[in-house]
mmCIF file of the N, C-alpha and C atoms, coordinates in Angstrom:
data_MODEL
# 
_entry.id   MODEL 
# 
loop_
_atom_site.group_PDB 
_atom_site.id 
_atom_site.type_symbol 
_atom_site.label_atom_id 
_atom_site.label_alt_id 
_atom_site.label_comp_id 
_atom_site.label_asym_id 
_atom_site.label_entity_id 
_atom_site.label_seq_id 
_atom_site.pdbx_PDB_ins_code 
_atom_site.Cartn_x 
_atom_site.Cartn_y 
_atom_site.Cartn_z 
_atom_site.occupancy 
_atom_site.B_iso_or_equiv 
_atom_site.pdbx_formal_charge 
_atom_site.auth_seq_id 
_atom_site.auth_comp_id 
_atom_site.auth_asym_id 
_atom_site.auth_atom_id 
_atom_site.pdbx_PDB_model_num 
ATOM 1   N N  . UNK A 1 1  ? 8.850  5.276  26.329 1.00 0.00 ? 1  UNK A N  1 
ATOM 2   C CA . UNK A 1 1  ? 7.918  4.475  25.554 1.00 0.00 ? 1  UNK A CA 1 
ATOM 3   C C  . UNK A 1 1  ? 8.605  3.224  25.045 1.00 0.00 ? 1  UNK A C  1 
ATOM 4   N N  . UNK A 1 2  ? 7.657  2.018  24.997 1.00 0.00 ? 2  UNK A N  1 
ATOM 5   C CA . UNK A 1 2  ? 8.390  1.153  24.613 1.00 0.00 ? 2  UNK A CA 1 
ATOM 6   C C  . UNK A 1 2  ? 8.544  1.053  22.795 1.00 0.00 ? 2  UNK A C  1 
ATOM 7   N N  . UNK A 1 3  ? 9.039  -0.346 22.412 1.00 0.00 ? 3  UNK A N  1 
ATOM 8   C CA . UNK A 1 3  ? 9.194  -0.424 20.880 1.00 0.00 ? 3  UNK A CA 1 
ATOM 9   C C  . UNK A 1 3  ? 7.662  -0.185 20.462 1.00 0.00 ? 3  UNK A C  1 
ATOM 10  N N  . UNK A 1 4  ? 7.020  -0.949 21.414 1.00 0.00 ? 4  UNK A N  1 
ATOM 11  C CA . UNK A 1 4  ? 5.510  -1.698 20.526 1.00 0.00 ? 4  UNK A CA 1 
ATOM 12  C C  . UNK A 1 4  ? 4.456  -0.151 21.022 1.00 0.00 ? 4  UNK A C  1 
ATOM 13  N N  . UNK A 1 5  ? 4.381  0.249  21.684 1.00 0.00 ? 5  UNK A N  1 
ATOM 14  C CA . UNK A 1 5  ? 3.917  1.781  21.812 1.00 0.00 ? 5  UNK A CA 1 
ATOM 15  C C  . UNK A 1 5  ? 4.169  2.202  21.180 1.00 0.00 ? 5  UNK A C  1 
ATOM 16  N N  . UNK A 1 6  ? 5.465  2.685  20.404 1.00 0.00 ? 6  UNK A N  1 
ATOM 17  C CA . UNK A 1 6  ? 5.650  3.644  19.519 1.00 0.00 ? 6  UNK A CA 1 
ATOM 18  C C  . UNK A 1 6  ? 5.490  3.231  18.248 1.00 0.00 ? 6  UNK A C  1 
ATOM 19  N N  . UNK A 1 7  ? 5.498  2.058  17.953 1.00 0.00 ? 7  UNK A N  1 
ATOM 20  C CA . UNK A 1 7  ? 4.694  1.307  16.919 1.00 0.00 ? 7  UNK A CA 1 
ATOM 21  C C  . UNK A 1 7  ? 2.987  1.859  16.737 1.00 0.00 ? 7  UNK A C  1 
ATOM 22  N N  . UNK A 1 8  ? 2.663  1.260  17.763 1.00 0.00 ? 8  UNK A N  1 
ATOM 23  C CA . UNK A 1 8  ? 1.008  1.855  18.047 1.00 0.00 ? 8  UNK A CA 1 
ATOM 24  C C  . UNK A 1 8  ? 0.904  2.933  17.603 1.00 0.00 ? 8  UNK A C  1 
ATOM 25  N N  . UNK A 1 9  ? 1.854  4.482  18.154 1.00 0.00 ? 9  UNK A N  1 
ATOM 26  C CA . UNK A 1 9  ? 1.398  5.328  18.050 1.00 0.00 ? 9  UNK A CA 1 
ATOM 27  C C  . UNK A 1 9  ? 1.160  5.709  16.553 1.00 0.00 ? 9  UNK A C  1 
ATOM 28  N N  . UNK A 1 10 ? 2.776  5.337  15.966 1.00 0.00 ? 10 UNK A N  1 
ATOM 29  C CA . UNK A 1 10 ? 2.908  5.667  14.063 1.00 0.00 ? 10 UNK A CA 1 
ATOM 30  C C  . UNK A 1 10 ? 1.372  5.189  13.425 1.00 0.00 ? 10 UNK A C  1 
ATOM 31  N N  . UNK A 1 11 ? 1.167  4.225  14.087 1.00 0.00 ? 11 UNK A N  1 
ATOM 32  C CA . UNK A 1 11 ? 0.284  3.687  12.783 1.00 0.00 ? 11 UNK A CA 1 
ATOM 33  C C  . UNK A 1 11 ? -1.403 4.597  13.282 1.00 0.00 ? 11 UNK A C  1 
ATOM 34  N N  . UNK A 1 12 ? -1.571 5.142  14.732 1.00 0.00 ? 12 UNK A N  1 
ATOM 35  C CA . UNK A 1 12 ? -2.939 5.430  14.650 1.00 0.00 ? 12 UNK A CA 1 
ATOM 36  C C  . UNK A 1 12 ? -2.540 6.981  13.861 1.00 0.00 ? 12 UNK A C  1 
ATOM 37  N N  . UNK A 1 13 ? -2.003 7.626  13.689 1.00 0.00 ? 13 UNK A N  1 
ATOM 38  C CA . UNK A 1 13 ? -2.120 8.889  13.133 1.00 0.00 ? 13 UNK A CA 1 
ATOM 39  C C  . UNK A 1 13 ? -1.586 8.665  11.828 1.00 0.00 ? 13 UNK A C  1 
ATOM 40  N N  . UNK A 1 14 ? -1.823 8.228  11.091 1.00 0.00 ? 14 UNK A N  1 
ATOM 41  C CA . UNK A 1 14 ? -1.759 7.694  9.401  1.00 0.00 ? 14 UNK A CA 1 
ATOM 42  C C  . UNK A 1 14 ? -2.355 8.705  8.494  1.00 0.00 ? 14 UNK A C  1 
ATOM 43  N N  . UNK A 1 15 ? -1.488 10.251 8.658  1.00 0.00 ? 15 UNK A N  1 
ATOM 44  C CA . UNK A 1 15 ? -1.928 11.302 7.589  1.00 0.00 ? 15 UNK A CA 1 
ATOM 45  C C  . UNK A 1 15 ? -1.041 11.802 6.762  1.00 0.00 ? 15 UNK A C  1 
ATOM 46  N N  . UNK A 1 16 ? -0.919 12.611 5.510  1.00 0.00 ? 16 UNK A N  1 
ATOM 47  C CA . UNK A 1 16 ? 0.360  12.341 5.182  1.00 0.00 ? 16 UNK A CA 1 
ATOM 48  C C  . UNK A 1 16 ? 0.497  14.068 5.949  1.00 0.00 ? 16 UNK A C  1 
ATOM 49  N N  . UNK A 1 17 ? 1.052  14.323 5.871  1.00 0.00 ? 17 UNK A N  1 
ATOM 50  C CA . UNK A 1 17 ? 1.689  15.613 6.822  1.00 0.00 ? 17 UNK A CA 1 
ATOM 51  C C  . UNK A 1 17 ? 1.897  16.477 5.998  1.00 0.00 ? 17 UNK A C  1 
ATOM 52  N N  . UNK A 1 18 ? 1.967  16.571 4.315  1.00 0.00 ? 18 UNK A N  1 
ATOM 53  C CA . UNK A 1 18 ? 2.187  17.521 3.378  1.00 0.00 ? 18 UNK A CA 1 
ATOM 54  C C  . UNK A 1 18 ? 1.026  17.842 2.640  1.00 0.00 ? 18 UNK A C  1 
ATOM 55  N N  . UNK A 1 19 ? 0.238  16.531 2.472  1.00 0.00 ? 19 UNK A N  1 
ATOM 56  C CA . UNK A 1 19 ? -0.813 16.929 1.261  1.00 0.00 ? 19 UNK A CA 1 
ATOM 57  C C  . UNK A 1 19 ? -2.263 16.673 2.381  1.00 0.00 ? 19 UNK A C  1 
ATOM 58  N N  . UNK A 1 20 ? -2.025 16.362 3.266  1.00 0.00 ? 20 UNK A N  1 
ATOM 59  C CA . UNK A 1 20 ? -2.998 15.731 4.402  1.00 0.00 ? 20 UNK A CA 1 
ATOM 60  C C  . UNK A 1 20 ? -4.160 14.700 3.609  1.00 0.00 ? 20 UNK A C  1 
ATOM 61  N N  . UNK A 1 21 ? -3.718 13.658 3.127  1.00 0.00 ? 21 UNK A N  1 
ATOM 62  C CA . UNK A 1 21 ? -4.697 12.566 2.195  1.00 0.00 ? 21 UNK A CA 1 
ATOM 63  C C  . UNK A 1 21 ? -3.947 11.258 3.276  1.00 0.00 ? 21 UNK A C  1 
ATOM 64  N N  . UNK A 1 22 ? -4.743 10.580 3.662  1.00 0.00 ? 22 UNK A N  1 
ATOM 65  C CA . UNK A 1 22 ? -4.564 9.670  4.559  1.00 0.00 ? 22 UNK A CA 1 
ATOM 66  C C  . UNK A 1 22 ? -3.918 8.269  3.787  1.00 0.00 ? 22 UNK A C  1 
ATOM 67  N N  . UNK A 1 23 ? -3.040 7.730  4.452  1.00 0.00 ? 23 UNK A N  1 
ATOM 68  C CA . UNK A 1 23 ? -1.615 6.753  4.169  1.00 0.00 ? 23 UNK A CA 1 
ATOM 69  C C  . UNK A 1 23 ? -1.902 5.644  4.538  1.00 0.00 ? 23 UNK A C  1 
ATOM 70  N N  . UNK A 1 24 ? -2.535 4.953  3.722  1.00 0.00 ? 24 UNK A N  1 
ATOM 71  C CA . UNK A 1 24 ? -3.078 3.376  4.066  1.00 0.00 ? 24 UNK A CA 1 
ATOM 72  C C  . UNK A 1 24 ? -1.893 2.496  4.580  1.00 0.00 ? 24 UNK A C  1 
ATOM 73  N N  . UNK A 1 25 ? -0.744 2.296  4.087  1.00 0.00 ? 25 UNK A N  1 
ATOM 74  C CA . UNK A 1 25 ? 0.267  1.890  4.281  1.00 0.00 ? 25 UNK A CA 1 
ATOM 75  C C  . UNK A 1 25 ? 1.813  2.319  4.975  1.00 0.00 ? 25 UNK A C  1 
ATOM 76  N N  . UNK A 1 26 ? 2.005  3.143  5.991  1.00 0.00 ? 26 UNK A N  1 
ATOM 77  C CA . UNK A 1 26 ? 3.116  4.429  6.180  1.00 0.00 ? 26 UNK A CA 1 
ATOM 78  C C  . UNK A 1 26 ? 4.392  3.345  5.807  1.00 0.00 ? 26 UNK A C  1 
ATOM 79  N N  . UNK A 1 27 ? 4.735  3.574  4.853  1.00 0.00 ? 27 UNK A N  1 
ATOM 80  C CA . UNK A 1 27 ? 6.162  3.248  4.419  1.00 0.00 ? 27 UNK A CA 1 
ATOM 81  C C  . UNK A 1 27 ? 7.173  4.686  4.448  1.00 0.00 ? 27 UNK A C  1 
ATOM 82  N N  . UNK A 1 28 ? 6.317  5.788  4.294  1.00 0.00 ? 28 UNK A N  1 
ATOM 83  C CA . UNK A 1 28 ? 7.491  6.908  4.445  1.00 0.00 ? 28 UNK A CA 1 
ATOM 84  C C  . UNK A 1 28 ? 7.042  8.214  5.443  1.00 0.00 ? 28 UNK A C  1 
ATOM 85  N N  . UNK A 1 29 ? 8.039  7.903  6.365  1.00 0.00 ? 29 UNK A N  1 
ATOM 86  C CA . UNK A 1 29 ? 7.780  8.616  7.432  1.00 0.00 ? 29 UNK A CA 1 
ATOM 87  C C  . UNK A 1 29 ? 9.049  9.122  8.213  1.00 0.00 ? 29 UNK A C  1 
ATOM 88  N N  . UNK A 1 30 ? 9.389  10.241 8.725  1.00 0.00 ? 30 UNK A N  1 
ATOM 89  C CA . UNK A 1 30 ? 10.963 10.697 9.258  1.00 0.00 ? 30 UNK A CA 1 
ATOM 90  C C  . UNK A 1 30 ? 10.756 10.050 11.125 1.00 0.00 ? 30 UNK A C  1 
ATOM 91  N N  . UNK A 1 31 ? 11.705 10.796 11.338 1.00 0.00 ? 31 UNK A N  1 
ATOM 92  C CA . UNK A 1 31 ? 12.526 10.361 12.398 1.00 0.00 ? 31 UNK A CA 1 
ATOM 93  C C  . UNK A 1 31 ? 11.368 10.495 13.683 1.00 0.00 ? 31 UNK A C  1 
ATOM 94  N N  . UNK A 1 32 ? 10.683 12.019 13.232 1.00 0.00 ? 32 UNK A N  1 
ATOM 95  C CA . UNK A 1 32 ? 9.584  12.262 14.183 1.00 0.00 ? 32 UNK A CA 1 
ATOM 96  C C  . UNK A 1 32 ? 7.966  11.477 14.564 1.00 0.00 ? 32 UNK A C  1 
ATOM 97  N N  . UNK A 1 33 ? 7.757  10.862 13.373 1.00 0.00 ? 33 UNK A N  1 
ATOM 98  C CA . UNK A 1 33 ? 7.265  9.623  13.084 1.00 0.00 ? 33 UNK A CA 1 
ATOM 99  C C  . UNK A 1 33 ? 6.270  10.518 12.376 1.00 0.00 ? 33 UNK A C  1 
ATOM 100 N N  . UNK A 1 34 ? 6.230  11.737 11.294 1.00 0.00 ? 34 UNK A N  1 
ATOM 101 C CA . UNK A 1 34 ? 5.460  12.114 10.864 1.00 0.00 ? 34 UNK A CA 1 
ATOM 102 C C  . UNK A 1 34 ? 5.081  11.159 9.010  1.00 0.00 ? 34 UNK A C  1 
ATOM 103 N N  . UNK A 1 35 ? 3.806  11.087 8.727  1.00 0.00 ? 35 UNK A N  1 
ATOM 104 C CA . UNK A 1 35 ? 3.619  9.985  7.863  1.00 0.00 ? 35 UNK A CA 1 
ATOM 105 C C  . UNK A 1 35 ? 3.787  11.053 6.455  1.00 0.00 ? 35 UNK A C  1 
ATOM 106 N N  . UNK A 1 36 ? 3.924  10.468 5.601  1.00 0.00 ? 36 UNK A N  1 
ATOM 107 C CA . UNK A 1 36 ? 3.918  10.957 4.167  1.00 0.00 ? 36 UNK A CA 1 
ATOM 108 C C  . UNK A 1 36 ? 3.524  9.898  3.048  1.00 0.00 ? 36 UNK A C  1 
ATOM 109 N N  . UNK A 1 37 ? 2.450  10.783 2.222  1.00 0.00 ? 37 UNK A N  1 
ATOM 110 C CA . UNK A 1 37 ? 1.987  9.585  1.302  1.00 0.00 ? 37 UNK A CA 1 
ATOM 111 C C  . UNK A 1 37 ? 2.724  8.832  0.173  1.00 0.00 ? 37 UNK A C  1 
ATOM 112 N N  . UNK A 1 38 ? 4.127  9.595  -0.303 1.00 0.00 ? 38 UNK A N  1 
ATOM 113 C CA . UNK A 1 38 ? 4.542  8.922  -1.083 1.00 0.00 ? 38 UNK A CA 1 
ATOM 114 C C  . UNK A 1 38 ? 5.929  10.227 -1.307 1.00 0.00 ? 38 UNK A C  1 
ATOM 115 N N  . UNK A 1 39 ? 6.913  9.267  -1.758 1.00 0.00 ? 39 UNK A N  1 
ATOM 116 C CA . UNK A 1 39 ? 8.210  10.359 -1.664 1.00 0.00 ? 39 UNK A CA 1 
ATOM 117 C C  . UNK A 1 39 ? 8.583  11.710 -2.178 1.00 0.00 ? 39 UNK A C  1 
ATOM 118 N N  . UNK A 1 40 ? 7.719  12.291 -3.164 1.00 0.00 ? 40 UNK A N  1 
ATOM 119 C CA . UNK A 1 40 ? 7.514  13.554 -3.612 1.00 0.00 ? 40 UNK A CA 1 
ATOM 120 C C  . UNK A 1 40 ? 7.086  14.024 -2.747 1.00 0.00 ? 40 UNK A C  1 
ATOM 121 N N  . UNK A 1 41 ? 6.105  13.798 -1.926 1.00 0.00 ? 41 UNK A N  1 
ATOM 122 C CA . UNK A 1 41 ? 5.666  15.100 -0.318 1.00 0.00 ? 41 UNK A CA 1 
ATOM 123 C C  . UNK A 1 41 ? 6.752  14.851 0.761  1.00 0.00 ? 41 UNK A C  1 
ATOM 124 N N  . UNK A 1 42 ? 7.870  14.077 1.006  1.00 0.00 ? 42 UNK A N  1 
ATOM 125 C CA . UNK A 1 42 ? 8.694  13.836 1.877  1.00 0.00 ? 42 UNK A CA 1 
ATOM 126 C C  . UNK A 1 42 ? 9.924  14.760 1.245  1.00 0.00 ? 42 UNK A C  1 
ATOM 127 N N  . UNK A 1 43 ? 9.670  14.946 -0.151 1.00 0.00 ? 43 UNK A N  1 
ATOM 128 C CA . UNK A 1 43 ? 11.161 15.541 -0.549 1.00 0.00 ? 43 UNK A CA 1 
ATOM 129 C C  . UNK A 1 43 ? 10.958 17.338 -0.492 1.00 0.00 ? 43 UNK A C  1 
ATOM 130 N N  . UNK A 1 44 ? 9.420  17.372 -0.815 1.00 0.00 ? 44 UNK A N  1 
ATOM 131 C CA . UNK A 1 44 ? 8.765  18.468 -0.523 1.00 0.00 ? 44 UNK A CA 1 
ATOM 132 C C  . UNK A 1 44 ? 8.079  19.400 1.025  1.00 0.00 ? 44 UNK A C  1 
ATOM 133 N N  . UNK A 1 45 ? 8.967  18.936 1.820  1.00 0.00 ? 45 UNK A N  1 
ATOM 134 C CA . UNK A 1 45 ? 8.520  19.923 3.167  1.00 0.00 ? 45 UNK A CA 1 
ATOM 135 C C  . UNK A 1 45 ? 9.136  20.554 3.253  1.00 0.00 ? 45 UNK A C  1 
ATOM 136 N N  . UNK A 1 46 ? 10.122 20.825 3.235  1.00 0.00 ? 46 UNK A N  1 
ATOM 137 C CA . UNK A 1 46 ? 10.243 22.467 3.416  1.00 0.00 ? 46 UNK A CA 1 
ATOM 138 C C  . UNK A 1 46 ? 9.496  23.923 2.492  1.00 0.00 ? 46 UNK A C  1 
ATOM 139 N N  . UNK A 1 47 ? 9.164  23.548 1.234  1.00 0.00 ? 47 UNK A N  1 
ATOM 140 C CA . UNK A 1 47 ? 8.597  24.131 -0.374 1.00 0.00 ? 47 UNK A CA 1 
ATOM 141 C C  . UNK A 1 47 ? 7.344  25.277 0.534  1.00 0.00 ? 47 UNK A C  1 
ATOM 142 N N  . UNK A 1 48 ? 7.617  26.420 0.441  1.00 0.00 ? 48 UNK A N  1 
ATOM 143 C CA . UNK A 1 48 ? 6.383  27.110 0.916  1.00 0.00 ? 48 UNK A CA 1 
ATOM 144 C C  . UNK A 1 48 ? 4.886  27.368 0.103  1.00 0.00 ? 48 UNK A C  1 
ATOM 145 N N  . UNK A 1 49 ? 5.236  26.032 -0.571 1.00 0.00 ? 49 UNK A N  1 
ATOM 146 C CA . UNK A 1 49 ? 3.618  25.250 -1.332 1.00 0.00 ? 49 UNK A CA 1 
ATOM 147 C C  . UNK A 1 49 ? 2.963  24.886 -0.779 1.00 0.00 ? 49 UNK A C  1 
ATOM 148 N N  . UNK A 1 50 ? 4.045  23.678 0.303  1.00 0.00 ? 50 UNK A N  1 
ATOM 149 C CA . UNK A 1 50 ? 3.415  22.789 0.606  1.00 0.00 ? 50 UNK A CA 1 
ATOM 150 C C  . UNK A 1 50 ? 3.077  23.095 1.990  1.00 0.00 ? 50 UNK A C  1 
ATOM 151 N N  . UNK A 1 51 ? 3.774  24.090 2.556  1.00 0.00 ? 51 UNK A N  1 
ATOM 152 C CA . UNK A 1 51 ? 3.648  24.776 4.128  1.00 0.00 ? 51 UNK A CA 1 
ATOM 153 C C  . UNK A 1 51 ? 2.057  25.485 3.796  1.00 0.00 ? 51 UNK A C  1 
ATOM 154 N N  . UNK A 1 52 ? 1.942  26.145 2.826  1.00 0.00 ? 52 UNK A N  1 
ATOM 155 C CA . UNK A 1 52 ? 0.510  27.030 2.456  1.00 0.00 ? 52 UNK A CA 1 
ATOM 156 C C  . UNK A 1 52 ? -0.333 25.663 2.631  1.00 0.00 ? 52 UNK A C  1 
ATOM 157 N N  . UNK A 1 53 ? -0.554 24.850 1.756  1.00 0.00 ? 53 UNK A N  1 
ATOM 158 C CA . UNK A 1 53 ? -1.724 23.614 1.749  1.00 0.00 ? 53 UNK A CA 1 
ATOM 159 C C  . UNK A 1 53 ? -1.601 22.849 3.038  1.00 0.00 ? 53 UNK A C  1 
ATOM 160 N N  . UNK A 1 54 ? -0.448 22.515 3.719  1.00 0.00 ? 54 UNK A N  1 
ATOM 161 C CA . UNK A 1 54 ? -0.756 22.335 5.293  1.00 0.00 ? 54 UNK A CA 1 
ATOM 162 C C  . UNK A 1 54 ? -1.624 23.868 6.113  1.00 0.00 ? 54 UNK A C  1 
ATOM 163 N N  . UNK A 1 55 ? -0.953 24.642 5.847  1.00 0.00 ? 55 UNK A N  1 
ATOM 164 C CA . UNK A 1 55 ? -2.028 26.062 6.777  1.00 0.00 ? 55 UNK A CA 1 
ATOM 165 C C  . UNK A 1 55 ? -3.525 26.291 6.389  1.00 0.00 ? 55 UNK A C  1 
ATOM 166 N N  . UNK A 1 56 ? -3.617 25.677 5.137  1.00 0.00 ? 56 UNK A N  1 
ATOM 167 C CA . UNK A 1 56 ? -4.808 25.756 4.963  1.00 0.00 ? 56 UNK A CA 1 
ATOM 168 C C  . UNK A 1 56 ? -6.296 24.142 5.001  1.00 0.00 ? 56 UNK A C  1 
ATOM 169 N N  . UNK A 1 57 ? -5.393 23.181 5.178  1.00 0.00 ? 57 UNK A N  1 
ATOM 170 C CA . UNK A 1 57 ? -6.070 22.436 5.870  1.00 0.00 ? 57 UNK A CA 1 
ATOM 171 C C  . UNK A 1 57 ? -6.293 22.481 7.500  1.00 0.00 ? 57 UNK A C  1 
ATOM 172 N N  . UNK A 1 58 ? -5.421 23.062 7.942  1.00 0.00 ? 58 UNK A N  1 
ATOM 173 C CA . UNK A 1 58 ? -5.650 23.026 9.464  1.00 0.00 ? 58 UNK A CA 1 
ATOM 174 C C  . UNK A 1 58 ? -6.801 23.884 9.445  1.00 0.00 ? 58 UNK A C  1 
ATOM 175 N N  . UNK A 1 59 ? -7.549 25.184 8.535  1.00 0.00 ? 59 UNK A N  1 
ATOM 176 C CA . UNK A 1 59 ? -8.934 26.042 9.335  1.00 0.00 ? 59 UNK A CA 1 
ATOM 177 C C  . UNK A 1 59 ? -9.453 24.808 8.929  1.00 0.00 ? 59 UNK A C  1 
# 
């Protein structure tokens, strides 16, 4: 993939990945290009809080 593809891709999936509330702006996002709304849910993924409220948005 190129730079500008993988650009593309970050920005169409703009969810935050912990609290799942959508990220108008992705300023914080890891290596995998997963988005996060703000640095308390980025410091919080591993927390089996925040694994429960991801399992339970996915039904």
């Amino acid at each position: 993939m190129r730079t500008d593809e993988i650009r593309i891709h970050h920005q169409a999936d703009a969810t935050c990945r912990t609290c799942g509330s959508t990220v108008e702006a992705p300023r914080f996002f890891d290596t995998r290009g997963h988005h996060y709304c703000a640095p308390e849910c980025w410091e919080t993924v591993g927390d089996r809080a925040a694994k429960a409220h991801a399992a339970m948005e996915l039904r």
